[in-house]
Every structure is written in C-alpha cells, then in structure tokens.
DOPATOR-590946 format. One record per residue (C-alpha): residue number from 1; y, x, z; residue in three letters. Coordinates in Angstrom, 2 decimals, decimal comma, padded with zeros to 5 digits, always signed. Layout:
BEGIN
<koldo num="NUM" y="Y" x="X" z="Z" residu="ALA"/>
...
//
This chain:
BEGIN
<koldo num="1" y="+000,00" x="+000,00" z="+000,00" residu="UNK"/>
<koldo num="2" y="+002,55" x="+001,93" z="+001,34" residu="UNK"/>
<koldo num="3" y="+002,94" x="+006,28" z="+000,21" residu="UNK"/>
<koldo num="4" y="+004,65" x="+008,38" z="+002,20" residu="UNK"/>
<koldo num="5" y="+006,80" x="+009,90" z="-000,39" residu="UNK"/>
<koldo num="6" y="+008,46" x="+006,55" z="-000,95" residu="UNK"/>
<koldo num="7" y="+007,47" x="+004,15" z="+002,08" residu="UNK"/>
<koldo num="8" y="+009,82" x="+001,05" z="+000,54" residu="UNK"/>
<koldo num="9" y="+009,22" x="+001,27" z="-003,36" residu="UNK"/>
<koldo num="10" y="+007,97" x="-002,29" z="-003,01" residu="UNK"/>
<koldo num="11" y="+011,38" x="-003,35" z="-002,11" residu="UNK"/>
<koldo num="12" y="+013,96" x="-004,42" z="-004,90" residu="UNK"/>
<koldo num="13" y="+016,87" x="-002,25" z="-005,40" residu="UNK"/>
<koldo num="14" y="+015,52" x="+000,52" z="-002,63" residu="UNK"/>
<koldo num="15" y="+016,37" x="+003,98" z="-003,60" residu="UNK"/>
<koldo num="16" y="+019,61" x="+003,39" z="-005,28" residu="UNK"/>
<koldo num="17" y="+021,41" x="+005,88" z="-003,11" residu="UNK"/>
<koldo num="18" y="+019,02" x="+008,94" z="-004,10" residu="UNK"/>
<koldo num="19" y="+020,71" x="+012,08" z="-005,23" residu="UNK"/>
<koldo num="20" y="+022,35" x="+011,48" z="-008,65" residu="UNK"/>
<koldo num="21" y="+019,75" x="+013,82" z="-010,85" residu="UNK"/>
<koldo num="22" y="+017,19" x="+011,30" z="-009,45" residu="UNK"/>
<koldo num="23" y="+018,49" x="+008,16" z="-010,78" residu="UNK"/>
<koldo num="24" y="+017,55" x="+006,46" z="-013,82" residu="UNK"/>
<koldo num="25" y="+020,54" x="+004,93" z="-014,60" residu="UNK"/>
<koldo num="26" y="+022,66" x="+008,03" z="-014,60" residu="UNK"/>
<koldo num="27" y="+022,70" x="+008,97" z="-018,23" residu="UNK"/>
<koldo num="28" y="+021,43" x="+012,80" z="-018,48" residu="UNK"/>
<koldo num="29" y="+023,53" x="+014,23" z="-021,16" residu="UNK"/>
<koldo num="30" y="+027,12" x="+015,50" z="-019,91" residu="UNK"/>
<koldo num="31" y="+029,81" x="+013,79" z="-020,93" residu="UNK"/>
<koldo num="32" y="+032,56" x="+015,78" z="-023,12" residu="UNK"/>
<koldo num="33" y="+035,00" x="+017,55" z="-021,09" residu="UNK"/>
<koldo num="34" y="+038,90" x="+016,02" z="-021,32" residu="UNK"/>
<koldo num="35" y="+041,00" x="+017,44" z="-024,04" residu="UNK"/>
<koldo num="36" y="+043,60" x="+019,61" z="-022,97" residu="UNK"/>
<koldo num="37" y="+047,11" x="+017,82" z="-024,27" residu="UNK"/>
<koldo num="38" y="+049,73" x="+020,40" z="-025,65" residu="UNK"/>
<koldo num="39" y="+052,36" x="+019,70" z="-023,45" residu="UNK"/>
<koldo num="40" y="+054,70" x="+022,83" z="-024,00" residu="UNK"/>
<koldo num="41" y="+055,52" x="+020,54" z="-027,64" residu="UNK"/>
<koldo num="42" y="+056,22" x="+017,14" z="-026,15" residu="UNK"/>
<koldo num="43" y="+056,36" x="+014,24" z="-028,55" residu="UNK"/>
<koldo num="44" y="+059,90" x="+013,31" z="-030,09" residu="UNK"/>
<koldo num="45" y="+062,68" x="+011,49" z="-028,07" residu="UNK"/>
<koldo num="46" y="+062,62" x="+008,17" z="-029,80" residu="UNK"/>
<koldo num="47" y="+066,24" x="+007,23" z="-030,83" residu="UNK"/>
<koldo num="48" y="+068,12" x="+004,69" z="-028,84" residu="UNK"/>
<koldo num="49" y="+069,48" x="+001,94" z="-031,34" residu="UNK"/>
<koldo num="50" y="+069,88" x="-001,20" z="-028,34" residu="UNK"/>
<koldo num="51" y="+070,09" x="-000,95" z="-024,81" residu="UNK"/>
<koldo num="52" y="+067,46" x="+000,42" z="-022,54" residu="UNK"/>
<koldo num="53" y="+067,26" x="+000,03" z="-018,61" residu="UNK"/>
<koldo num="54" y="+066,24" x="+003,28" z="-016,75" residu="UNK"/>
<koldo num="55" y="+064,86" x="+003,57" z="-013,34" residu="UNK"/>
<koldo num="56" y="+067,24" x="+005,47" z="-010,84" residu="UNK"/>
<koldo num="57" y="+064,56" x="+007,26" z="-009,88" residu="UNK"/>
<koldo num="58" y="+063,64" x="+009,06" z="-013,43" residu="UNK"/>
<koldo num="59" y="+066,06" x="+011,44" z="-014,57" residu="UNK"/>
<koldo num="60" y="+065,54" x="+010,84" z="-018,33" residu="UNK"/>
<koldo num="61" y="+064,39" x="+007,79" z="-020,18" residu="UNK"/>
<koldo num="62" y="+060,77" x="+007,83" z="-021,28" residu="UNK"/>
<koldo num="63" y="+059,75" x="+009,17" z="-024,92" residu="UNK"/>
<koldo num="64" y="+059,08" x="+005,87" z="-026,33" residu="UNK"/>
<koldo num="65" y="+060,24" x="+002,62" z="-025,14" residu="UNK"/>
<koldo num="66" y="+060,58" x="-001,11" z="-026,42" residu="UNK"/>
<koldo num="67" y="+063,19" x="-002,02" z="-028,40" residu="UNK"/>
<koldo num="68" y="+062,41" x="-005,70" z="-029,49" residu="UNK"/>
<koldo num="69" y="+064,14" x="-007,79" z="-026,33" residu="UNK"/>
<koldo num="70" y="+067,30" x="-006,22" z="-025,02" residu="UNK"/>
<koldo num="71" y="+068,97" x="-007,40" z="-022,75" residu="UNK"/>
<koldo num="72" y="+071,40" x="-010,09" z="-023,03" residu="UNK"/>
<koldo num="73" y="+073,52" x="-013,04" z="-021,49" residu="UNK"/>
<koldo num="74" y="+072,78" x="-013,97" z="-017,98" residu="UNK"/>
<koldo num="75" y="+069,02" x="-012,56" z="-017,57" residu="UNK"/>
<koldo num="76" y="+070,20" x="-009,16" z="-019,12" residu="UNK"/>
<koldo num="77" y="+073,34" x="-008,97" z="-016,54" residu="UNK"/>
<koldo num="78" y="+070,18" x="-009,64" z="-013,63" residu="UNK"/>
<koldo num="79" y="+068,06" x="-006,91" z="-015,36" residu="UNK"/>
<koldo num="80" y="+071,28" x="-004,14" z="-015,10" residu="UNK"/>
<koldo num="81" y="+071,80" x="-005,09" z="-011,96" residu="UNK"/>
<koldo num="82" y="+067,68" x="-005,03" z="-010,91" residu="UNK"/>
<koldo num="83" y="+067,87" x="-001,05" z="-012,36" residu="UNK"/>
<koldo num="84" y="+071,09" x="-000,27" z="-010,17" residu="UNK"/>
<koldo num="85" y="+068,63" x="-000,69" z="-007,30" residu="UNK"/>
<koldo num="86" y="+065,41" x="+001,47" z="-006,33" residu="UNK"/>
<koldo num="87" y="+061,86" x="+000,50" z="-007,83" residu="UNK"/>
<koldo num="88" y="+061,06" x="+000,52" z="-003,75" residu="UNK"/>
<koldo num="89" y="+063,33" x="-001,99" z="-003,01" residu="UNK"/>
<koldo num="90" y="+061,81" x="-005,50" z="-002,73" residu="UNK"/>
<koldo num="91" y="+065,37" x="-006,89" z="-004,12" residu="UNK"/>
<koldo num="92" y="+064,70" x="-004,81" z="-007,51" residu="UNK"/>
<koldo num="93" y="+061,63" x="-006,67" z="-008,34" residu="UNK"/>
<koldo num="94" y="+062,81" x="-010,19" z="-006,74" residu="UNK"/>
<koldo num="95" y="+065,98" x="-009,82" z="-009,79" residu="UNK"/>
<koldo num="96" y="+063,29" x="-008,91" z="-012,30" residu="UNK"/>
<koldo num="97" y="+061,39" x="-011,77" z="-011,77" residu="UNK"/>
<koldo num="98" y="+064,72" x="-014,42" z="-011,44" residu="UNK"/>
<koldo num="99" y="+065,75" x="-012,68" z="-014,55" residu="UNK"/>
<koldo num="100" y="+062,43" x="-013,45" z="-016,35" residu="UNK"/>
<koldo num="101" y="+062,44" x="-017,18" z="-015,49" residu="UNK"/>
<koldo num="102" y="+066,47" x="-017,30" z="-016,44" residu="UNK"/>
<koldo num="103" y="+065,14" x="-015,78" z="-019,77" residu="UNK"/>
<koldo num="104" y="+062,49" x="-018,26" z="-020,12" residu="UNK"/>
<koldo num="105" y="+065,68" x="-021,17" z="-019,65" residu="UNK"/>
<koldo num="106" y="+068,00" x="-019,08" z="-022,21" residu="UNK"/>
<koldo num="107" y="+065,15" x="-019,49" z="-024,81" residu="UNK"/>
<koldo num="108" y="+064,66" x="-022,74" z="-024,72" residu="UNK"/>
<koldo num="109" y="+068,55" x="-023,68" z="-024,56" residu="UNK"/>
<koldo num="110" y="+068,72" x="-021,12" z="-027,75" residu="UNK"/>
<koldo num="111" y="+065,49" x="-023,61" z="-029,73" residu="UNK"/>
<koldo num="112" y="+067,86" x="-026,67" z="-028,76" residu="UNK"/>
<koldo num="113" y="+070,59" x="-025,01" z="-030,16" residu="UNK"/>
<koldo num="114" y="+068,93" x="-024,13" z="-033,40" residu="UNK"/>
<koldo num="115" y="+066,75" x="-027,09" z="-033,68" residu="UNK"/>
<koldo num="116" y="+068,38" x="-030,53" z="-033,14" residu="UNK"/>
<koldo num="117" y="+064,16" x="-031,57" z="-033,94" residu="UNK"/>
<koldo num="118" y="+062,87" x="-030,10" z="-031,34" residu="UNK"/>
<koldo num="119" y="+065,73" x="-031,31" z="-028,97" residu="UNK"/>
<koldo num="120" y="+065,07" x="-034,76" z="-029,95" residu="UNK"/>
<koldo num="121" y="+061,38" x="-033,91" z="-029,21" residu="UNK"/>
<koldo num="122" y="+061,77" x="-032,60" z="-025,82" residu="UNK"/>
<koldo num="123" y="+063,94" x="-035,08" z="-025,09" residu="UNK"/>
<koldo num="124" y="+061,29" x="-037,63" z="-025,70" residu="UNK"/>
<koldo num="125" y="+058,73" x="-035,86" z="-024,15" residu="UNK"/>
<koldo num="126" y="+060,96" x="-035,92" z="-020,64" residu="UNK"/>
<koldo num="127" y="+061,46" x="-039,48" z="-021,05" residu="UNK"/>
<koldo num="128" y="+058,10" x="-040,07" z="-021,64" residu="UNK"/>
<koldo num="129" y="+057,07" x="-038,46" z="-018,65" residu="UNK"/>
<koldo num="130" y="+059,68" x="-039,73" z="-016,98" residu="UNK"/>
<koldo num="131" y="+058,36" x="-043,09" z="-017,60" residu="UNK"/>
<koldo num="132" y="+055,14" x="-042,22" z="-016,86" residu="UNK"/>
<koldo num="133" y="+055,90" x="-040,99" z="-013,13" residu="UNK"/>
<koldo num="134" y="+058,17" x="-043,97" z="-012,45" residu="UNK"/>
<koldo num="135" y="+055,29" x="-046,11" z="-013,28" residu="UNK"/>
<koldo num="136" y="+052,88" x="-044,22" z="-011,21" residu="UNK"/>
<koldo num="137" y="+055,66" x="-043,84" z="-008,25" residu="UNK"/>
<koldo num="138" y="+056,58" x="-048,19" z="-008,60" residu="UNK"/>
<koldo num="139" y="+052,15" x="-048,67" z="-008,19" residu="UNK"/>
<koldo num="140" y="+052,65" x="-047,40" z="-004,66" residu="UNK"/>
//
C-alpha cells in the first residue's frame, strides 16, 4: 500500500511542493535570457503638437505620449489643476476622476449641439423614462 519513499502518493495533489527539478509541470528547457535594451541611444522625443500634462514629480515628459484628447473647457482646466498637485496626493486623483465624469457631460452637450436628432432622441428617451418611473412611483 503505502512505500516509504513516498508514504502519501495515493493522495491527490501531494507532492506539489517538491524541489522544482522534481516536478512535472516545470517545463525542463530554460527559458531565453532577457534582451539587454540599448539604453545609452534612447528612442526619439516625440514632438509636442497639443498640450500634454506632466507629473510634478518627473522632470521631463515621457518619450511618447497621447495626443488624441487634449485637454479642453472645464474638464481640461480640472486636469491642469489635478497635475499642479502630487501623484501622492489623494486630491490629484479625486480631480482626475471629477474631470473624467465632467468630460463624459461636455461630450454629450457637444452630440446635442451637433445633432438636433439625437437631442430630440434623448429627449424622448428621458421622457419616456420619466413616464415610466412616475407610473411605477403613482402604483405605490
């Protein structure tokens, strides 16, 4: 029943904390080393064409950076003032986050603008559900 090399075999899972080299699960070829990255020629600065917010805690701005939202109107003036304070400040993230959901507001006010459609169709949709919660509010 029960060897003395291995006194629990019968037991599922038993073993799994033998040396390494003893596993069968540990694959036995060595995996490639890491490449070695040529830092003494850094990649290119990437040239600034809109605004880009910098930590006050880096000296430089990064190498390459996003360039498709900059900031603007009410959400962007949140963002500058977000990166005036330090990333280990709870008030620099708090800004970030207002300034995402006043960005999420600016959009949609900037469809309505554009679209007189889609006003008309959100409009509708509130009053629908407008109606539908006043009906479900008058059952009680």
């Amino acid at each position: 029943m029960e060897t003395s090399d291995r006194p629990h075999a019968h037991i599922p899972g038993w073993g799994s904390d033998l040396p390494r080299e003893n596993r069968p699960a540990v694959p036995m070829e060595r995996t490639p080393p890491r490449l070695d990255v040529p830092w003494s020629d850094p990649p290119p600065q990437q040239p600034m064409t809109v605004e880009v917010l910098k930590s006050v805690e880096r000296p430089d701005h990064s190498r390459t950076f996003g360039t498709r939202l900059p900031p603007k109107g009410l959400s962007g003036a949140i963002r500058r003032a977000a990166f005036r304070r330090s990333e280990n400040d709870i008030g620099h993230w708090l800004l970030l986050v207002a300034a995402d959901r006043i960005d999420v507001v600016e959009g949609l006010c900037e469809d309505a603008r554009r679209s007189p459609a889609k006003t008309a169709m959100v409009a509708a949709g509130i009053g629908a559900l407008g109606l539908v919660a006043w009906g479900l509010l008058r059952r009680r």
